[in-house]
Biopython code that builds the backbone (N, CA, C, O; Angstrom):
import numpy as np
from Bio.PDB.StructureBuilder import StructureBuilder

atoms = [
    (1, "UNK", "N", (49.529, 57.241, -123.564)),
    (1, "UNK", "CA", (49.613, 57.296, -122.125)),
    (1, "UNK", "C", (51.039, 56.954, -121.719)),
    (1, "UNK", "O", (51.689, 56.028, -122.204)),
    (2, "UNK", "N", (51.506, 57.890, -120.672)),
    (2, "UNK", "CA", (52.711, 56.961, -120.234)),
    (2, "UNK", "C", (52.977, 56.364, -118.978)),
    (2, "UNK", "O", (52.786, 56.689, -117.806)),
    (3, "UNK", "N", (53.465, 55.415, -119.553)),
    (3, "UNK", "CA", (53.590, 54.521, -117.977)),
    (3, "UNK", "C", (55.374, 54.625, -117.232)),
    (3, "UNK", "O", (56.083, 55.575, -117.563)),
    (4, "UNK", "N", (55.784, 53.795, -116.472)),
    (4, "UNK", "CA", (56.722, 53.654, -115.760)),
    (4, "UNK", "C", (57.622, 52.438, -116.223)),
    (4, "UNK", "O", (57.137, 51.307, -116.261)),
    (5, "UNK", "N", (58.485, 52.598, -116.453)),
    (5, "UNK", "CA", (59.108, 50.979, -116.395)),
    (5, "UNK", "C", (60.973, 51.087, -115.864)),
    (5, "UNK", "O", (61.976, 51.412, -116.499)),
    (6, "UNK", "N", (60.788, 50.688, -114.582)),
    (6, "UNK", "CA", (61.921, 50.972, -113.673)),
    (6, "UNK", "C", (62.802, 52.158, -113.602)),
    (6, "UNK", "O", (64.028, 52.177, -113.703)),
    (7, "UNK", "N", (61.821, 53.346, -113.372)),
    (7, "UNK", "CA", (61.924, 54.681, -113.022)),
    (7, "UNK", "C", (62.107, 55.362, -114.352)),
    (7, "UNK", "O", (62.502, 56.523, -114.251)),
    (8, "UNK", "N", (61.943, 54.983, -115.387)),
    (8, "UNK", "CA", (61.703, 55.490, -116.935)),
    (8, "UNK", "C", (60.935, 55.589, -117.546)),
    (8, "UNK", "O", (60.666, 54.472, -117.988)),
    (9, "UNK", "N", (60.065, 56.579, -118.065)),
    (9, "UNK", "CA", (59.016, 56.773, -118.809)),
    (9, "UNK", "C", (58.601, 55.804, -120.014)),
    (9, "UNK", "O", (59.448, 55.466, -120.841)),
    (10, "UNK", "N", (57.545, 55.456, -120.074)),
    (10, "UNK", "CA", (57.691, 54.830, -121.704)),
    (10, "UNK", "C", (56.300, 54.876, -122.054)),
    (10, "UNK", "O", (55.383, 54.581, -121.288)),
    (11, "UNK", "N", (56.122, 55.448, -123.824)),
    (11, "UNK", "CA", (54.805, 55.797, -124.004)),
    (11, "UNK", "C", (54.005, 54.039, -124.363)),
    (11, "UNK", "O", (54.629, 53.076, -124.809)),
    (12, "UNK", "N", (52.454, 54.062, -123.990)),
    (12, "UNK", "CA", (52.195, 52.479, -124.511)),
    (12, "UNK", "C", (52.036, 52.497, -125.529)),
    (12, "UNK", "O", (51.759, 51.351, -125.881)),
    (13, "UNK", "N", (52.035, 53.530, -126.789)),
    (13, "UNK", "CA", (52.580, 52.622, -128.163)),
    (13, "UNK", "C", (53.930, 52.455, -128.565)),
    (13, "UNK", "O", (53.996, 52.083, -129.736)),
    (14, "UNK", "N", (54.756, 52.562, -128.150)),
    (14, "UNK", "CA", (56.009, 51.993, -127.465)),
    (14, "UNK", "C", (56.094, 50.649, -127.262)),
    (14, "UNK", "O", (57.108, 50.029, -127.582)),
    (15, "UNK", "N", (55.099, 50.103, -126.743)),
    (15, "UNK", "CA", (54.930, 48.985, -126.293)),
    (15, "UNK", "C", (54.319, 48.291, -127.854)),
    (15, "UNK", "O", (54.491, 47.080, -127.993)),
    (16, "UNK", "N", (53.696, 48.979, -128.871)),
    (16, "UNK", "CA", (52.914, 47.994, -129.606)),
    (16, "UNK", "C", (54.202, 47.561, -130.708)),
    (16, "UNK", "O", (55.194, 48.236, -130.981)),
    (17, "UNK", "N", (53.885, 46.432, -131.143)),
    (17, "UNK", "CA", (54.807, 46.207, -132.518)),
    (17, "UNK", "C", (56.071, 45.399, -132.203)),
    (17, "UNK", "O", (56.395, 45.328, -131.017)),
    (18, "UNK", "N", (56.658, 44.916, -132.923)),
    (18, "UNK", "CA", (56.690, 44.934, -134.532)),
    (18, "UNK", "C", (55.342, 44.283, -134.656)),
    (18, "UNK", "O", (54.507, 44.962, -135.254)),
    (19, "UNK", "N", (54.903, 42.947, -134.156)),
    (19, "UNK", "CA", (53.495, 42.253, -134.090)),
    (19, "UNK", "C", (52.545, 42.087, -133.161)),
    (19, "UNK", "O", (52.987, 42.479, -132.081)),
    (20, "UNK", "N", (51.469, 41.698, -133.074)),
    (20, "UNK", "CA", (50.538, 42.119, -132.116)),
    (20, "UNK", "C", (51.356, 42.096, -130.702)),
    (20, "UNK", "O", (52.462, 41.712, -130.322)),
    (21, "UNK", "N", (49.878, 42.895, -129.972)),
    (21, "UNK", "CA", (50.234, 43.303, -129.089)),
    (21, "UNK", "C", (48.680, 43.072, -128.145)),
    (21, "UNK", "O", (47.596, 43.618, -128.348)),
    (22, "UNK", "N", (49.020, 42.163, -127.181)),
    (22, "UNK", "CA", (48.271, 42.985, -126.075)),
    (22, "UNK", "C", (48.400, 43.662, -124.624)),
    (22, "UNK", "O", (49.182, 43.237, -123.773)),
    (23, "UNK", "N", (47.619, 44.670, -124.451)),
    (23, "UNK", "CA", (47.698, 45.331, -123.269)),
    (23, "UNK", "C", (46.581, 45.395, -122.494)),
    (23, "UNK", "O", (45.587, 46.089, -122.707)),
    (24, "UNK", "N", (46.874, 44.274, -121.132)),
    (24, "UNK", "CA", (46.114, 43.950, -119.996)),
    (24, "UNK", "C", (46.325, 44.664, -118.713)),
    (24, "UNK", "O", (47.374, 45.230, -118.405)),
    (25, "UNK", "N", (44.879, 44.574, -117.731)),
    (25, "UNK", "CA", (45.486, 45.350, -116.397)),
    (25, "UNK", "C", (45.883, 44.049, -115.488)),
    (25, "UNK", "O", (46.787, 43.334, -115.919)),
    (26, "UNK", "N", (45.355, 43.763, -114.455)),
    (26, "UNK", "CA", (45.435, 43.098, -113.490)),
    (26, "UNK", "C", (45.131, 41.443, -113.939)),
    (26, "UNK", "O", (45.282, 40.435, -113.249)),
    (27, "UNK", "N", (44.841, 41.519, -114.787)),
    (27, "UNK", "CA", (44.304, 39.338, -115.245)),
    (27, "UNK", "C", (45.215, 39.546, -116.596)),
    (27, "UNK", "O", (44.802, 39.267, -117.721)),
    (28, "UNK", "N", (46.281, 39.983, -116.364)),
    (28, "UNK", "CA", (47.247, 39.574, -117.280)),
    (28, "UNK", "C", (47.691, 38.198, -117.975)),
    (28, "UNK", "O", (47.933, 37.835, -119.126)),
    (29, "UNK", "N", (47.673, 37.426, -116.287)),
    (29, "UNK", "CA", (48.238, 36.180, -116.325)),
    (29, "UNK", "C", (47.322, 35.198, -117.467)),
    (29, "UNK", "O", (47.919, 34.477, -118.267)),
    (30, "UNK", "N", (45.741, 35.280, -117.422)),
    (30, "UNK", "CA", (45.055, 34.685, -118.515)),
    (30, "UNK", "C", (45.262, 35.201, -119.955)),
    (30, "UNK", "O", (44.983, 34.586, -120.984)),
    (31, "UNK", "N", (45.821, 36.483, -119.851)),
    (31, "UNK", "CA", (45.811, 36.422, -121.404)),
    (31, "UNK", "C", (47.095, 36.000, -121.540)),
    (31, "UNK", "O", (47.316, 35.305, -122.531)),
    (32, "UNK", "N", (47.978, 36.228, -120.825)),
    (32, "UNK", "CA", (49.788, 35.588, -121.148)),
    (32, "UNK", "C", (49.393, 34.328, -121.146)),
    (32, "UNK", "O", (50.092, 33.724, -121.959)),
    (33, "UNK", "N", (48.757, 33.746, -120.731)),
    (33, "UNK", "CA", (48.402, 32.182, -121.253)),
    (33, "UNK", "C", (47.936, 31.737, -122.237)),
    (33, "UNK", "O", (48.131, 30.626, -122.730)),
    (34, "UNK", "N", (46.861, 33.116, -122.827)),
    (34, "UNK", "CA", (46.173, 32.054, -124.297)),
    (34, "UNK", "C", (47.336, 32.828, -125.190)),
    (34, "UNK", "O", (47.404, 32.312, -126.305)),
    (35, "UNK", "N", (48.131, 33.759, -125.040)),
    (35, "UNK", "CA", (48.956, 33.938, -126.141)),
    (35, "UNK", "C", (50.153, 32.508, -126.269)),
    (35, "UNK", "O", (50.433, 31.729, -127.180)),
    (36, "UNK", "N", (50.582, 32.668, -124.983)),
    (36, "UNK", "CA", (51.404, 31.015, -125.255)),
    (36, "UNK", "C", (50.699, 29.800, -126.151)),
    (36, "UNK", "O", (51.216, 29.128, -127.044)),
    (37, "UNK", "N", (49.354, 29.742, -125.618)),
    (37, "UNK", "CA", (49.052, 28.660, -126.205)),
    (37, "UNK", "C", (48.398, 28.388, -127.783)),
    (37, "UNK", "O", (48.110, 27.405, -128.465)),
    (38, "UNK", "N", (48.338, 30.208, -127.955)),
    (38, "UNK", "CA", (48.331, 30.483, -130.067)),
    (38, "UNK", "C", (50.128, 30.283, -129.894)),
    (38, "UNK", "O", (50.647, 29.340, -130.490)),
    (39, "UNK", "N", (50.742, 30.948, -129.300)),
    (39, "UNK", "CA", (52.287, 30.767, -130.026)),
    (39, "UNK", "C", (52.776, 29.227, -130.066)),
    (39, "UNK", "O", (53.668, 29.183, -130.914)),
    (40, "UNK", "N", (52.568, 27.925, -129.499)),
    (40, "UNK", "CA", (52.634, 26.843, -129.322)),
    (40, "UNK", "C", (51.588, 26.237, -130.813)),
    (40, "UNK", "O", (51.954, 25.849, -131.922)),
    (41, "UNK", "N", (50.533, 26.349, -130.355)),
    (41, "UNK", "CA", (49.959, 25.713, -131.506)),
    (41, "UNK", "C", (49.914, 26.515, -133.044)),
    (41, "UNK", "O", (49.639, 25.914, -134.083)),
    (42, "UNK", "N", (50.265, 28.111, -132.970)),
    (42, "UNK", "CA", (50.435, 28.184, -134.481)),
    (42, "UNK", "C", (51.662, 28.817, -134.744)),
    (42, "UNK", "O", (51.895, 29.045, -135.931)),
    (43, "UNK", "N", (52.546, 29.171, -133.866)),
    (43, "UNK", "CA", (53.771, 29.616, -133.570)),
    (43, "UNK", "C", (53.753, 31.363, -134.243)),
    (43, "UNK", "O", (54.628, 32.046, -134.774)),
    (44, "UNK", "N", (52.113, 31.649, -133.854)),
    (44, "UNK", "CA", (51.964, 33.406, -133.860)),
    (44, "UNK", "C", (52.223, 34.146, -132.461)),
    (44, "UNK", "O", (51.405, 34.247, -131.547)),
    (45, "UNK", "N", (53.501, 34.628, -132.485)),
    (45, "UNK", "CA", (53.759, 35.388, -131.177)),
    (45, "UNK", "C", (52.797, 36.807, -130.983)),
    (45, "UNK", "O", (52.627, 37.550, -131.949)),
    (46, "UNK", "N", (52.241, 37.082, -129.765)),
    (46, "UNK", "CA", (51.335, 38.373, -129.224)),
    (46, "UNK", "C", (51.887, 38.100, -128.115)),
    (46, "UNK", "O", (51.892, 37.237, -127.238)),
    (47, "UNK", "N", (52.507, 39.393, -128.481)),
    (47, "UNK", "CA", (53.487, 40.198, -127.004)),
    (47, "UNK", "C", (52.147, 40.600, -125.765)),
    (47, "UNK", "O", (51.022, 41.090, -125.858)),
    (48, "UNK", "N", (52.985, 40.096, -124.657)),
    (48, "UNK", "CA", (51.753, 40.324, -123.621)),
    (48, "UNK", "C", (52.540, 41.667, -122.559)),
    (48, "UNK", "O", (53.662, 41.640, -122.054)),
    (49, "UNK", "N", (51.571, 42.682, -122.481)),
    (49, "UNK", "CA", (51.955, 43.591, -121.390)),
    (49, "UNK", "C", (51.160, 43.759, -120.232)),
    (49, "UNK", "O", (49.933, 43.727, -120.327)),
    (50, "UNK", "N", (51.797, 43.956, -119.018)),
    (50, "UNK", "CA", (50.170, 44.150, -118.031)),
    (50, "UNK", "C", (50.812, 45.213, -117.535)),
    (50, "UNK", "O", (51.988, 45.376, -117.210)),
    (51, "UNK", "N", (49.458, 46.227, -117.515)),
    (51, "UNK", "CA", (49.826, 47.643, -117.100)),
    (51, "UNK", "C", (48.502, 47.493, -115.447)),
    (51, "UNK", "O", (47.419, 46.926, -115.303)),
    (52, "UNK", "N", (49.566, 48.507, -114.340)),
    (52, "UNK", "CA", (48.584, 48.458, -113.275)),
    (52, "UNK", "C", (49.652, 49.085, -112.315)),
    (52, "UNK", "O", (50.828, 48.958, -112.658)),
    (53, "UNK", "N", (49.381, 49.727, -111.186)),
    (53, "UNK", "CA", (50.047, 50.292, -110.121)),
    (53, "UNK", "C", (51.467, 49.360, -109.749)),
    (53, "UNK", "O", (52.541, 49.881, -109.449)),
    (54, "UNK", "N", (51.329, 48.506, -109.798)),
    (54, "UNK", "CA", (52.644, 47.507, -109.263)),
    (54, "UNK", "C", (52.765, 46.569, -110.701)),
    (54, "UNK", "O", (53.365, 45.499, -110.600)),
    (55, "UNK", "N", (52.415, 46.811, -111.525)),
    (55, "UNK", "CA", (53.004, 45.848, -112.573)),
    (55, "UNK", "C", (53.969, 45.980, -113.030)),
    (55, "UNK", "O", (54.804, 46.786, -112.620)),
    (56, "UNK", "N", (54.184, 44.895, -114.425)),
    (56, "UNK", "CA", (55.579, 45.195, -114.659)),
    (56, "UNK", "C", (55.572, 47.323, -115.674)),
    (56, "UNK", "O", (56.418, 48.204, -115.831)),
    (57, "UNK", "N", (54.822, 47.229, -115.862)),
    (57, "UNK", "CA", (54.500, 48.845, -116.207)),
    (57, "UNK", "C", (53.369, 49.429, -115.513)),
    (57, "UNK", "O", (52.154, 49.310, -115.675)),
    (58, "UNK", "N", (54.081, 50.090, -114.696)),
    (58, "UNK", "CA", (53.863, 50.987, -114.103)),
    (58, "UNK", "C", (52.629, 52.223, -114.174)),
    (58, "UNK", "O", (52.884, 53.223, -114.844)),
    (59, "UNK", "N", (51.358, 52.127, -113.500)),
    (59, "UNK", "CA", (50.244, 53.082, -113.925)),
    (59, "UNK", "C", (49.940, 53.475, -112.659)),
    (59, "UNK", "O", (48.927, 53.186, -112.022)),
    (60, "UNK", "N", (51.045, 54.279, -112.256)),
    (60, "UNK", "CA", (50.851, 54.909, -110.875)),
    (60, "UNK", "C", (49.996, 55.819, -110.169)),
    (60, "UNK", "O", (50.277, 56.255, -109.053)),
    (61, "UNK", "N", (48.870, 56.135, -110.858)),
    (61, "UNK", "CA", (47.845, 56.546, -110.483)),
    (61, "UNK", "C", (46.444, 55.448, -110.480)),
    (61, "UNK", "O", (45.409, 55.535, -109.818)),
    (62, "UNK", "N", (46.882, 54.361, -111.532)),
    (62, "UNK", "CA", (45.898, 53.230, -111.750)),
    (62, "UNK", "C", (44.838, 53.814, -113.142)),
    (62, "UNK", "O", (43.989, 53.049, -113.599)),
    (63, "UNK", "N", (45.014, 55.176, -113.688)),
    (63, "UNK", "CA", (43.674, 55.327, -114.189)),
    (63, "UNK", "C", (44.196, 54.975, -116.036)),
    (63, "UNK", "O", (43.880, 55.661, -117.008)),
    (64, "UNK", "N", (45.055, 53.705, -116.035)),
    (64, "UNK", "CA", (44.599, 53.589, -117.420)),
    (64, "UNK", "C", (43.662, 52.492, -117.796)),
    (64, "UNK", "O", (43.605, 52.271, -119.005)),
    (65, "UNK", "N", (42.891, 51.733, -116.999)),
    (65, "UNK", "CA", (41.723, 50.938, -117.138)),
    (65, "UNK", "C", (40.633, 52.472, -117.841)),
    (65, "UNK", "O", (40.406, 52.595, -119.044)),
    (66, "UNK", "N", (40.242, 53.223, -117.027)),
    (66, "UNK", "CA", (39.356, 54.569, -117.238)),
    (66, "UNK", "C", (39.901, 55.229, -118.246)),
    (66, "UNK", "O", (39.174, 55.920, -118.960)),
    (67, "UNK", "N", (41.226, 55.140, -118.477)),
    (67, "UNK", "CA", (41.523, 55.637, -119.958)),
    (67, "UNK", "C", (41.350, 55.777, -120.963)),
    (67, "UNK", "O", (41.228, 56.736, -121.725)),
    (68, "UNK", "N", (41.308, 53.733, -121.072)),
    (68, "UNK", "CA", (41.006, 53.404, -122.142)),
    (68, "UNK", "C", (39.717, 52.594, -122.011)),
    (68, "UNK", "O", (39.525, 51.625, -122.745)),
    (69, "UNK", "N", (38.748, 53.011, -120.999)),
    (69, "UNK", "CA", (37.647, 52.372, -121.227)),
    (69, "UNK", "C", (37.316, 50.759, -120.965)),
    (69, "UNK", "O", (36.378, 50.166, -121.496)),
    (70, "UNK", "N", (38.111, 50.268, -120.197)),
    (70, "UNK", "CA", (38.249, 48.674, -119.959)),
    (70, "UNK", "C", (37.591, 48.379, -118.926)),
    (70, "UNK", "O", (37.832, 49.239, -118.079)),
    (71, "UNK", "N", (36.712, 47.432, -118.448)),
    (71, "UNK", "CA", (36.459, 46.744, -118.005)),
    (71, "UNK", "C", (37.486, 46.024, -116.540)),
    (71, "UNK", "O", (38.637, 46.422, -116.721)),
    (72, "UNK", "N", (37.438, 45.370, -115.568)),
    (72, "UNK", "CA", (38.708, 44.972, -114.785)),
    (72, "UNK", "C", (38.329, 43.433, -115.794)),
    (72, "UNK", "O", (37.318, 42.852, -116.186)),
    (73, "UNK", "N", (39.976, 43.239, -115.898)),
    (73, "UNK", "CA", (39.849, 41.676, -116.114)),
    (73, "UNK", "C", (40.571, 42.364, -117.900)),
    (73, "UNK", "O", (41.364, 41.886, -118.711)),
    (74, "UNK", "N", (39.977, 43.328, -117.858)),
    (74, "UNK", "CA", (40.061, 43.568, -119.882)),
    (74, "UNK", "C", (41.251, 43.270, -120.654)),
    (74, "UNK", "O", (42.169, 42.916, -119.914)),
    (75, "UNK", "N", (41.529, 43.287, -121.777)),
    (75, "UNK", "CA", (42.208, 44.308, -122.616)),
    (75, "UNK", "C", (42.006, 44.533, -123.727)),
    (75, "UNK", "O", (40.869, 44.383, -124.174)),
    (76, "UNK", "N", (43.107, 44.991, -124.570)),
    (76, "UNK", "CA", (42.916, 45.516, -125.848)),
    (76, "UNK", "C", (43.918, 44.921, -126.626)),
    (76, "UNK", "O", (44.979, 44.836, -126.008)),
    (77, "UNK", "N", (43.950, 44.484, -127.756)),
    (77, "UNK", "CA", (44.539, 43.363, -128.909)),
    (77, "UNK", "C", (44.895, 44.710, -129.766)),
    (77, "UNK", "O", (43.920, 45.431, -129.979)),
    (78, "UNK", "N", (46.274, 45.200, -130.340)),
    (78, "UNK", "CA", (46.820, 46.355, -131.170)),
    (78, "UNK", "C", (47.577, 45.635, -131.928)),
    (78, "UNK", "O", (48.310, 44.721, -131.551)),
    (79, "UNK", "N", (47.356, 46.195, -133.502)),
    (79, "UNK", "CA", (47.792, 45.286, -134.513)),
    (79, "UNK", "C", (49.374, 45.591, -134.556)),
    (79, "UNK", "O", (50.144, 45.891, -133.643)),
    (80, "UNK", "N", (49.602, 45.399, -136.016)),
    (80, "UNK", "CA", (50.950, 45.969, -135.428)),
    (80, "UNK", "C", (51.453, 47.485, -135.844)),
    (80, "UNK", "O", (52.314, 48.193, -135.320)),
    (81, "UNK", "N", (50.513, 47.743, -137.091)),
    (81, "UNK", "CA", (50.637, 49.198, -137.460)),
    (81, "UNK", "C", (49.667, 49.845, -136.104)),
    (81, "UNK", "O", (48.816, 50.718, -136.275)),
    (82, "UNK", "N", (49.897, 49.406, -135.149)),
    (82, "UNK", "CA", (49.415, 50.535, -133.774)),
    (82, "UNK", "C", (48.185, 50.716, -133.721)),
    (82, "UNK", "O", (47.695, 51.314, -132.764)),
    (83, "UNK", "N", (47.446, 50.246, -134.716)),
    (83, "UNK", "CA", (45.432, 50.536, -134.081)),
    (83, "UNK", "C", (45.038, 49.085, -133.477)),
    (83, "UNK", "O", (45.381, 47.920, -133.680)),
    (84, "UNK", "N", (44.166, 49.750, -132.656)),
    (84, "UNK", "CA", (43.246, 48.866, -131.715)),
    (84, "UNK", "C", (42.769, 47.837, -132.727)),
    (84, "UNK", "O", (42.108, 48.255, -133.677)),
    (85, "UNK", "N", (43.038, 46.495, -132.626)),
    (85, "UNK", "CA", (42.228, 45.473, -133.320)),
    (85, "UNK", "C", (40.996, 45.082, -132.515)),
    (85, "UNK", "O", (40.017, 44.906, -133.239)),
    (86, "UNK", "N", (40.852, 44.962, -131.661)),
    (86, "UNK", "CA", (39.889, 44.188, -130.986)),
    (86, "UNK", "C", (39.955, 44.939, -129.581)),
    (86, "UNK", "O", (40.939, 45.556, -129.173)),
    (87, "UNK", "N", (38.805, 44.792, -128.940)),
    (87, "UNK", "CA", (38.717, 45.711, -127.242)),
    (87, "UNK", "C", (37.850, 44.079, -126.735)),
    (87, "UNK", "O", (37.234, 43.262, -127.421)),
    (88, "UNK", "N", (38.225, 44.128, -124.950)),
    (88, "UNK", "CA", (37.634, 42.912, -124.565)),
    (88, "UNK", "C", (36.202, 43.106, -124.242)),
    (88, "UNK", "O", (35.378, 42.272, -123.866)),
    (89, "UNK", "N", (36.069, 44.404, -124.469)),
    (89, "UNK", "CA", (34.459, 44.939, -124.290)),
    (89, "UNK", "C", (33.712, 45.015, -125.589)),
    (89, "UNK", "O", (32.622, 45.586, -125.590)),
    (90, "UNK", "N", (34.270, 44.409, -126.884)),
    (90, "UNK", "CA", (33.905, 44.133, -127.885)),
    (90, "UNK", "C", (33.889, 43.027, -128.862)),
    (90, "UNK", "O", (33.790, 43.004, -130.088)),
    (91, "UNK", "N", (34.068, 41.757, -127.599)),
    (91, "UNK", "CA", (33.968, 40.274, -128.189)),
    (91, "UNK", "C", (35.324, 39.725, -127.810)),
    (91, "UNK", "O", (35.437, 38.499, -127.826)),
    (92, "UNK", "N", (36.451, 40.518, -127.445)),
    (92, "UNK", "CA", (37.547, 39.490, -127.258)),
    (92, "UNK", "C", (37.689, 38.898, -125.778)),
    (92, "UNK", "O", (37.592, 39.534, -124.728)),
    (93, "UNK", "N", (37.918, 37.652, -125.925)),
    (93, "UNK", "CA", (37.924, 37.056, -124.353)),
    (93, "UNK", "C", (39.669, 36.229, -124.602)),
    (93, "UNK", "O", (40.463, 36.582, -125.473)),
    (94, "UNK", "N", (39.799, 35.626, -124.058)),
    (94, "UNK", "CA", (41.310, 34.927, -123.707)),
    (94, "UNK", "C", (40.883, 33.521, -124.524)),
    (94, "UNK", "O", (41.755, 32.752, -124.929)),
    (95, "UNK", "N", (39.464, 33.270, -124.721)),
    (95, "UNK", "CA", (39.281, 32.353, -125.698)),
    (95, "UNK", "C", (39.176, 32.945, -127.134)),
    (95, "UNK", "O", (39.673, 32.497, -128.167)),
    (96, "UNK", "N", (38.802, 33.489, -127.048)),
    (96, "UNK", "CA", (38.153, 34.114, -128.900)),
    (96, "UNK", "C", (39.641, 34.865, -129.279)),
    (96, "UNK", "O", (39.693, 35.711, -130.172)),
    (97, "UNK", "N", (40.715, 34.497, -128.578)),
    (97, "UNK", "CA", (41.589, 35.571, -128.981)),
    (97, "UNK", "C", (42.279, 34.667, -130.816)),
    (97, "UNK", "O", (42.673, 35.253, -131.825)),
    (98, "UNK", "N", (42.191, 33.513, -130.625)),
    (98, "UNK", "CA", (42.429, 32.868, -131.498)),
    (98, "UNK", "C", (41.889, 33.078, -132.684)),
    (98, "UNK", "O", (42.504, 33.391, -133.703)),
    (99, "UNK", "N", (40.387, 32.857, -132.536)),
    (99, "UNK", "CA", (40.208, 33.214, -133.758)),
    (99, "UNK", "C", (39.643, 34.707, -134.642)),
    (99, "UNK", "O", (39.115, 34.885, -135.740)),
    (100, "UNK", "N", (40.070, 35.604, -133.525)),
    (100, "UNK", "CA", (39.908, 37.129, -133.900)),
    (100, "UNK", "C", (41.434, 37.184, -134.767)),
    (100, "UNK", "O", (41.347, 37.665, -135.897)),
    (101, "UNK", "N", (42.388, 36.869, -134.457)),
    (101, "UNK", "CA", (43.688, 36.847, -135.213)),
    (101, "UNK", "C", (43.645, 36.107, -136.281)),
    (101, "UNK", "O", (44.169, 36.418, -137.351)),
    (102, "UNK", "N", (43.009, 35.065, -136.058)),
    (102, "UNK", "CA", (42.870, 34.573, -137.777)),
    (102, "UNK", "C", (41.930, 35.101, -138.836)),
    (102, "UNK", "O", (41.947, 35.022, -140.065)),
    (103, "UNK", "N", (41.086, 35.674, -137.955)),
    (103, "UNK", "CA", (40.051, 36.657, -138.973)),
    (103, "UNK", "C", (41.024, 38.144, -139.388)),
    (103, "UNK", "O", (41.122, 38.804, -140.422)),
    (104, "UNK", "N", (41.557, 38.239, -138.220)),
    (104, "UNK", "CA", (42.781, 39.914, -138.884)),
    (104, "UNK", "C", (43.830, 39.276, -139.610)),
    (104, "UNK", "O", (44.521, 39.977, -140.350)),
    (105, "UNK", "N", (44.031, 38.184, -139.523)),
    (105, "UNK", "CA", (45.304, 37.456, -141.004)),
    (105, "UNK", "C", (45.093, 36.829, -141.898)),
    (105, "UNK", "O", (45.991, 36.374, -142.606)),
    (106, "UNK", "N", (43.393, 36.571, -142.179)),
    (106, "UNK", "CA", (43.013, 36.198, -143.339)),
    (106, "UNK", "C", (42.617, 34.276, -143.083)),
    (106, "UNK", "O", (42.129, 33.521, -143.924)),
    (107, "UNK", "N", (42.825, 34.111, -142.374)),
    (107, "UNK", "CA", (43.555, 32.403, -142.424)),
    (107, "UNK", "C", (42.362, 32.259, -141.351)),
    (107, "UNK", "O", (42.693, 32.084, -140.178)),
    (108, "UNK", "N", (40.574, 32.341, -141.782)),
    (108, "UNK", "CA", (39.674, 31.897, -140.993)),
    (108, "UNK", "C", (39.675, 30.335, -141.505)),
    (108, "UNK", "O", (40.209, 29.925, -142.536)),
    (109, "UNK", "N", (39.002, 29.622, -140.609)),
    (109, "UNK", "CA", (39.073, 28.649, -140.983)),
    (109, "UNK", "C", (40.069, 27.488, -141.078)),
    (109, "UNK", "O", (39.675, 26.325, -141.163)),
    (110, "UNK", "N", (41.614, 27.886, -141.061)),
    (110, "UNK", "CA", (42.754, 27.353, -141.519)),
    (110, "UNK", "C", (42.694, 26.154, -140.451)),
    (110, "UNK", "O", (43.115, 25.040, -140.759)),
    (111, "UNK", "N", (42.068, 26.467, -138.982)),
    (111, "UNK", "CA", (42.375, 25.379, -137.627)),
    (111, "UNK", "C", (41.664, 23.786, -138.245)),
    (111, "UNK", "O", (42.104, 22.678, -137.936)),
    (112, "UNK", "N", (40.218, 24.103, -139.377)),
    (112, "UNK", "CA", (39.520, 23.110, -139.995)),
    (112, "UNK", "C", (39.837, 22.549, -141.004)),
    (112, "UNK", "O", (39.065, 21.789, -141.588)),
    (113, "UNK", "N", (41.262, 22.859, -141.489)),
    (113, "UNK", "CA", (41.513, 22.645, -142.902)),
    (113, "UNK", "C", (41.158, 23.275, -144.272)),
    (113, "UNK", "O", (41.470, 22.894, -145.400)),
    (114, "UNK", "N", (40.089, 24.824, -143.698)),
    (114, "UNK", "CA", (39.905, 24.950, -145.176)),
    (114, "UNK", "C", (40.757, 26.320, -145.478)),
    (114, "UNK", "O", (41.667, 26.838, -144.831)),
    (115, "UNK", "N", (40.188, 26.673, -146.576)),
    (115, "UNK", "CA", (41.049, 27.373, -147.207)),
    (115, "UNK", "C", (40.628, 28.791, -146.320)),
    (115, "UNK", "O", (39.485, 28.974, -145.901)),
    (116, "UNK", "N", (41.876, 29.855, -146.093)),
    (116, "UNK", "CA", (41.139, 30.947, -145.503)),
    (116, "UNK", "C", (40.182, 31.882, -146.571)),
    (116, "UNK", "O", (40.229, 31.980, -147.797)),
    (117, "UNK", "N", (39.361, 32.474, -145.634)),
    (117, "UNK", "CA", (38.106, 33.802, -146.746)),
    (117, "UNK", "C", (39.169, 34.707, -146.857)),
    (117, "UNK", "O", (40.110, 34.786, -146.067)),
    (118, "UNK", "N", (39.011, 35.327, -147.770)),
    (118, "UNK", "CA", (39.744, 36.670, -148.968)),
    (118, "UNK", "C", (38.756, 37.988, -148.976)),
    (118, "UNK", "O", (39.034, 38.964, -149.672)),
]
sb = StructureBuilder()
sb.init_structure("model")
sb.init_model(0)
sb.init_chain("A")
sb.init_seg("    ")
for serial, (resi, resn, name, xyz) in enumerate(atoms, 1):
    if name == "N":
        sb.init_residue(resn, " ", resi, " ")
    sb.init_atom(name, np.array(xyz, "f"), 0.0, 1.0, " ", f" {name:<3s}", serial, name[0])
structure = sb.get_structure()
C-alpha cells in the first residue's frame, strides 16, 4: 500500500525492517508505549508507525484499516524479513506484545529465568 509522508510516496514495506515493526492506525500512542517499555526493559527496539488520514503517514483516503483487515484500535507486528508476525485480531494486544516476541525469538520464558523452548 502506499502512503504519504510529507508529499512523498512511500510503500509500507518500506516501513518494515531492519527489525520489527509495527503498523498502527489511530491508538498508535498505546502501542508506542508498550514498545518503549520492551525497549527499556529488554532493550528490543519495535519501530512504531501510525498510519491514518492526518498521521505521521499519510492514508488519505483512510482505507488502510479495510485493507488490511484491522479492527480500529489494531495493528499488525511484521518481522523483519517483511511477513506479518502477529495481527491484533489474532491475540496481539499492547500487553501480549511482549511475550509474542519472545515466542518469535526463541527466549520464552527468559522474563522467569528459565531457559528459552527450542
Amino acid at each position: 500500500m502506499w502512503l504519504d509522508v510529507g508529499g512523498h510516496q512511500v510503500s509500507a514495506l518500506d516501513l518494515c525492517g531492519p527489525g520489527f515493526t509495527l503498523l498502527a492506525g489511530a491508538d498508535a500512542a498505546r502501542w508506542r508505549s508498550a514498545a518503549e517499555q520492551i525497549r527499556a526493559g529488554t532493550g528490543l527496539k519495535v519501530a512504531v508507525h501510525e498510519i491514518g488520514p492526518a498521521a505521521e503517514l499519510a492514508d488519505p483516503d483512510g482505507s488502510w484499516p479495510e485493507q488490511v483487515a484491522l479492527a480500529a484500535g489494531g495493528a499488525v507486528l511484521v518481522r523483519p524479513d517483511q511477513h506479518v508476525a502477529a495481527r491484533s485480531d489474532g491475540g496481539l494486544t499492547p500487553d501480549s506484545l511482549l511475550p509474542i516476541l519472545e515466542t518469535l525469538l526463541g527466549r520464552v520464558g527468559s522474563a522467569a529465568g528459565q531457559d528459552p523452548v527450542t
